[in-house]
N, C-alpha and C positions, 0 to 999 in steps of 0.2 A: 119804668118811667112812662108816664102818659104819652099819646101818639102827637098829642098839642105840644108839648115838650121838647119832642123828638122836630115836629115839623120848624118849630122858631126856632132851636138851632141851627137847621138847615137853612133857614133865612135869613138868622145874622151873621152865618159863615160866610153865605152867598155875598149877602151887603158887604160883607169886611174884604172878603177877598178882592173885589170888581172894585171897593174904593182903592184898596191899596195899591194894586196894579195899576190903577189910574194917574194915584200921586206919584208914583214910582216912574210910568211915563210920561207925565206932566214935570218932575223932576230933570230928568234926560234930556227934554226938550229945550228948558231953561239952559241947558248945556252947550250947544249946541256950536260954539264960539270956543267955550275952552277947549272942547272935547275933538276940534278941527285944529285948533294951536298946539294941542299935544300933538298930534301927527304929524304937522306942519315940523315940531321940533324933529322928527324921526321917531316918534314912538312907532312900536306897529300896531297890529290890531289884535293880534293876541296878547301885545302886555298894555292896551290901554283897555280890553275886555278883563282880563285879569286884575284891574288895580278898580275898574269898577265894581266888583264881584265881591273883593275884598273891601271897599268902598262900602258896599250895600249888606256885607254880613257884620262889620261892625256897627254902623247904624244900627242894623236891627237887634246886635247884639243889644247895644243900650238903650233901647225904645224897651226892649223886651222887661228887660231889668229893672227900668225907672217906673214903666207903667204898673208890674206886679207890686211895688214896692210901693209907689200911690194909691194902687187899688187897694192896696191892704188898709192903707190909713184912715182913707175916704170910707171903708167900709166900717170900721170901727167910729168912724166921727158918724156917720148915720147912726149906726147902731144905737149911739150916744145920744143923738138927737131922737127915735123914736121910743126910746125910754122914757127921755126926758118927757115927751110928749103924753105920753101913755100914766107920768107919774108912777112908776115904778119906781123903786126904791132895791134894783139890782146892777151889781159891776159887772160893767162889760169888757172882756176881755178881747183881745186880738182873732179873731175870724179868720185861721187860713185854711185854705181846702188844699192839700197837695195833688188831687184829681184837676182839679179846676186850673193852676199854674200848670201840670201837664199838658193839660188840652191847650192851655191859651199857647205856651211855648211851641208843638207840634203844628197850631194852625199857623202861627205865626212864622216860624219858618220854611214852614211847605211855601208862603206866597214872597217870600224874601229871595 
């Protein structure tokens, strides 16, 4: 792979990571009221950090899941359209990379 290649990945992992952990504490923030109400009821701080742990790997579970699952589609509807465009006269078939869902699933949980 070219070193151009190699470097925008590093820069939209950079961009992804620092958004995510942003909305993630931007998230919590909004919280802020409920997350003092659970305590207020007796929760402690290891089972309200545990139930937001749990809280945030499901989330990600199904961001993970829906996102690969749109990406797939949206990649095929372009596909579609730059045919179309191009005037080809070829079927396009569904575009999946199993390299590429690894990589998205591993960055996406390292920042989860």
């Amino acid at each position: 792979m070219p070193a151009f290649l190699n470097l925008a990945l590093v820069v939209i992992l950079l961009f992804s990571v620092t958004f995510l952990i942003y909305l993630n504490t931007l998230r919590m923030q909004r919280r802020t009221r409920e997350l003092g109400l659970y305590r207020l009821m007796g929760l402690t701080r290891a089972q309200l950090t545990g139930s937001l742990i749990v809280e945030s790997l499901m989330v990600g579970a199904v961001t993970v899941v829906a996102g690969i699952a749109l990406g797939i589609l949206v990649s095929k509807l372009f596909a579609m359209i730059l045919v179309r465009m191009l005037h080809l006269h070829l079927s396009v078939g569904l575009l999946v990379s199993g390299r590429a869902i690894r990589d998205v699933v591993v960055i996406l949980a390292s920042c989860t």
